[in-house]
N, C-alpha and C positions, 0 to 999 in steps of 0.2 A: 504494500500500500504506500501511499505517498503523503504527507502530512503538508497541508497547508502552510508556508511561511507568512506569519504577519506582515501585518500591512504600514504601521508604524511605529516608532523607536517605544515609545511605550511596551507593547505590547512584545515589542523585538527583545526588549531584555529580558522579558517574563521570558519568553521562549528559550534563550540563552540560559537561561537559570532552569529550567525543565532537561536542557540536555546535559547541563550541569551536574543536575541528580542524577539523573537517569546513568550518566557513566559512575556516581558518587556507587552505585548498584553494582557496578562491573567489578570498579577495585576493589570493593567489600568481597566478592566472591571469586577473585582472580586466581586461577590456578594452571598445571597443565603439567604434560610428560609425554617424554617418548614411551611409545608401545611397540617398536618395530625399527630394526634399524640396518634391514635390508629386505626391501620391499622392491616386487618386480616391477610398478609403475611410478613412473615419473607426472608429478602434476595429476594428481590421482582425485577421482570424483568422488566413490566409494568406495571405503575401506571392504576387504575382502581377506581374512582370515589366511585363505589355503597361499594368498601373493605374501606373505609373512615367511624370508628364509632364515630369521635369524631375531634375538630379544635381546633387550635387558636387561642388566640385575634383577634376579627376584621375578622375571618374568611369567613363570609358571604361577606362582603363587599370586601375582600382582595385574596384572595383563596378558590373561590365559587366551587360548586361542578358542577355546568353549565360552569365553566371557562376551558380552556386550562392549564393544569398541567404543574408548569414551567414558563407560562407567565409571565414578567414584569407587574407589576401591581404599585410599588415602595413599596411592603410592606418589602423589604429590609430595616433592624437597623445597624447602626455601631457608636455605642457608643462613644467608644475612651474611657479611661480611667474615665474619670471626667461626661459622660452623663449621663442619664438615662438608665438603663439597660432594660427599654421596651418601646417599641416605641409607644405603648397606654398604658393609664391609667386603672385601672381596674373597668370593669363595666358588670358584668353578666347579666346584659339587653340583650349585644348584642350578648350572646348565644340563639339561636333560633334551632325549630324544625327542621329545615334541617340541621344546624353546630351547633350540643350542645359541651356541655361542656364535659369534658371527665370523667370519672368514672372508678376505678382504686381498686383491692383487694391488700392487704400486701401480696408478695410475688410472686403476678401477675408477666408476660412477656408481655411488651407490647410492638407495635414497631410503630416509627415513621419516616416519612419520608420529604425527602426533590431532590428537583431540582439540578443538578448537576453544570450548568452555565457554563461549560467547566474545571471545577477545579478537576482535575482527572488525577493522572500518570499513563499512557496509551502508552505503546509503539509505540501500534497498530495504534494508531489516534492523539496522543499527544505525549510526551514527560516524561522521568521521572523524570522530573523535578518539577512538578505543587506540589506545594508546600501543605504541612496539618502540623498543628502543636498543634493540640488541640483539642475537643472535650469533652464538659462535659455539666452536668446537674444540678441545683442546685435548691435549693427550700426554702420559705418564711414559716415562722410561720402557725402554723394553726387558721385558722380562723382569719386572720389578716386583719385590713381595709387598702384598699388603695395597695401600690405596694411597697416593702423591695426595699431599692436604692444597685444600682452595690456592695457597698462593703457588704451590708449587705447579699446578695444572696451569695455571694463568701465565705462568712462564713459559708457557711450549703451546702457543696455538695450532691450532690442525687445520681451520677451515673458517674463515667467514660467511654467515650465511646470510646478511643483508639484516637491514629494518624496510617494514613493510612502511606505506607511505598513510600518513595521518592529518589531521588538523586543518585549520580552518584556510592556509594557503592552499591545500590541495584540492584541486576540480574533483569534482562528486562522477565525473566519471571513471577518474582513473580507480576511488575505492574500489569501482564494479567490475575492473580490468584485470583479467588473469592469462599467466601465470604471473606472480609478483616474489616480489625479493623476502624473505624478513617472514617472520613466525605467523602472518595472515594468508598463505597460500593456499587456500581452500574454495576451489570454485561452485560451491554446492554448500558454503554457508549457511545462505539463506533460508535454506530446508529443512535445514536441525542444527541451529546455531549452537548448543551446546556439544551435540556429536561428529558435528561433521570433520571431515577427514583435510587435515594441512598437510604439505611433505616437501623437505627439502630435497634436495638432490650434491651430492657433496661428492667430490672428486677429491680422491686418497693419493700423495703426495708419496714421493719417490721414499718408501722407509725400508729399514733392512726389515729380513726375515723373522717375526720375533712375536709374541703375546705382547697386548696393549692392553692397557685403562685409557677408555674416552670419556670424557665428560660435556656435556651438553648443557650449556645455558641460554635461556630463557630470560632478558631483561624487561619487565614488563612497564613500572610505572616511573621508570630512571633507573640509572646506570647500580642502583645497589639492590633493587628489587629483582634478585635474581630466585629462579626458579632451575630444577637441577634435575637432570637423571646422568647415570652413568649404567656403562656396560664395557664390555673385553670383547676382544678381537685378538684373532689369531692372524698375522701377513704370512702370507708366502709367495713366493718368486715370481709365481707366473697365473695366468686365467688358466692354463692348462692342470697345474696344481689345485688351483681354488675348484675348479670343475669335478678333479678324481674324491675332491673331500665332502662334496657335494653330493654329486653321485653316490658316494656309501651311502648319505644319508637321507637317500631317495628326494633327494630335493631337487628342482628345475637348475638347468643350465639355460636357459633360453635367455636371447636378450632380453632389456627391459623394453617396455611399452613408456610411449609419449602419449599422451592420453590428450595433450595440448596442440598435439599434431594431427590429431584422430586416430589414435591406437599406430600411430606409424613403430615398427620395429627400432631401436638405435642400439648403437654399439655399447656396452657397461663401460667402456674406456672414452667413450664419446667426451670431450670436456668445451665443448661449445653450447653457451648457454642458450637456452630457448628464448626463442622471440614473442616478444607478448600477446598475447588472443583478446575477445572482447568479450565476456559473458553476459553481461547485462539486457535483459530483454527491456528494462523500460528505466533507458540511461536517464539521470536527475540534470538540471541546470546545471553548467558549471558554477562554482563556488568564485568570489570575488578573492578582493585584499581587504586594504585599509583604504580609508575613505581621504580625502584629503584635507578635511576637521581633524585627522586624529583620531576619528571615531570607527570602531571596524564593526561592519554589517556583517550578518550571517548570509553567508550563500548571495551577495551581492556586491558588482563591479559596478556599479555606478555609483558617484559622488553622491552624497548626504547635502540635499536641498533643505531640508528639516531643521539644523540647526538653530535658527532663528527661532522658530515655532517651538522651538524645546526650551528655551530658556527660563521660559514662566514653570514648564513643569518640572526642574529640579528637586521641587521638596518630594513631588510624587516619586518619582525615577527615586532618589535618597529611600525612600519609602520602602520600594519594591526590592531595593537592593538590602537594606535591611529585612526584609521580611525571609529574601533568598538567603542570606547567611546563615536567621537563623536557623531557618529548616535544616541549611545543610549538618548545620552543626547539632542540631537533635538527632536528627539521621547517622549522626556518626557516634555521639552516645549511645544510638539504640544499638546500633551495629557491636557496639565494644561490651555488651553487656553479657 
């Protein structure tokens, strides 16, 4: 559906203060994890279970492959600065024959996936406000025992995977434009904002032969609101390796699928990134700037004629702007309670 924007600055700041809350809602429930961290589709619309070659930490127990994709389970991490950067300890026991462990060639394209929780700038169904600020992938010595702590994973990055695009500069079409960079990669959104399927696609950098700890964060409301999963990988030499270890374990060798291209076949070594598609069946106005009073309109590129006409109603605009704070700040006691 598409909601009405106001007609004038009165009513423009009420509106602004509604989307205010309405994300005040998001951060209050902000969560998210990998479930999958070699999956045969790239830019994937529905998760699918049997496309799952690889988990993890905790996988079995946490994001089973009999489980609902998306469910709360609590395998949600969020560190904070000073925790632990994995929310289990590392114990290759608990890779099992239905969730092993993953297995990865130098120069592979692999792509993992995660639950969207509602944190998505979406015109269409959200706002483009839902904030992304990070994305990345980093990784532990090889062959190392035990688990590398937050600062030491921060010291060895693996993979940039972008920040999706946000806020009140960005045109209301690009929100509805897939595939995108950054932890909103999900073109089916709209469907089931809570479940629907994100995934990056990440290209594995020249490493010697060896067992890894990867770790995955998730920056959601700034650079310290980080969200966390980790899993192991084993490298070996060649696709011809990854394929025989594969093969024992009745698992697909087949390329991956671009699901962005229309199911086109590509190479897992492919490192040319996709070109963007348009999803959106009922594209929004583009969104403005700032006005040239100083004052920024929502979803509006033309200059503020209004000014003048606004001066007498400051006590009201003062009014509404107090009435918005307080809400927001009951809402955020109720929240903490």
């Amino acid at each position: 559906f598409i909601i009405p924007l106001p007609t004038n600055k009165e009513n423009m700041f009420l509106f602004k203060c509604i989307i205010l809350i309405f994300n005040v809602f998001y951060l209050a429930e902000s969560h998210s994890w990998v479930n999958c961290v070699d999956y045969l589709e790239k830019n994937g619309e529905d998760y699918e279970h049997d496309l799952c070659r690889a988990y993890p930490r905790e996988g079995e127990r946490y994001v089973p492959k009999t489980g609902q994709f998306g469910r709360d389970t609590g395998y949600d991490s969020r560190p904070g600065t000073t925790g632990n950067a994995c929310e289990f300890p590392r114990d290759d026991t608990k890779y099992t024959a239905a969730h092993p462990m993953a297995v990865y060639y130098p120069g592979q394209q692999f792509v993992i996936t995660h639950p969207t929780k509602n944190h998505v700038a979406d015109v269409r169904c959200t706002s483009k406000y839902i904030p992304d600020n990070g994305n990345e992938l980093y990784i532990g010595p090889k062959d190392a025992q035990g688990t590398p702590t937050l600062a030491e994973f921060l010291n060895n990055p693996l993979a940039d995977l972008g920040i999706s695009p946000f806020g009140n500069n960005v045109p209301n079409a690009v929100t509805t434009t897939y595939p995108k960079e950054g932890f909103q990669n999900a073109p089916k959104f709209c469907e089931n904002p809570d479940k629907a399927l994100a995934t990056n696609n990440v290209t594995l950098p020249d490493l010697e032969p060896g067992r890894y700890a990867i770790l995955w964060i998730w920056r959601f409301n700034g650079n310290q609101d980080m969200y966390t999963t980790c899993w192991d990988a084993d490298v070996v030499a060649t696709k011809a390796e990854r394929d025989a270890i594969y093969t024992q374990r009745a698992l697909s060798t087949k390329p991956l699928i671009d699901v962005a291209l229309g199911g086109k076949e590509v190479s897992d070594s492919a490192d040319v990134v996709t070109t963007t598609t348009t999803t959106s069946a009922n594209p929004q106005p583009e969104g403005g700037g700032t006005n040239s009073g100083g004052n920024t309109d929502l979803d509006s590129g033309s200059p503020n004629t209004n000014d003048a006409n606004q001066t007498g109603n400051g006590a009201t605009t003062a009014h509404h702007a107090f009435t918005c704070i307080s809400f927001i700040i009951m809402l955020a006691l109720v929240l903490t309670i």
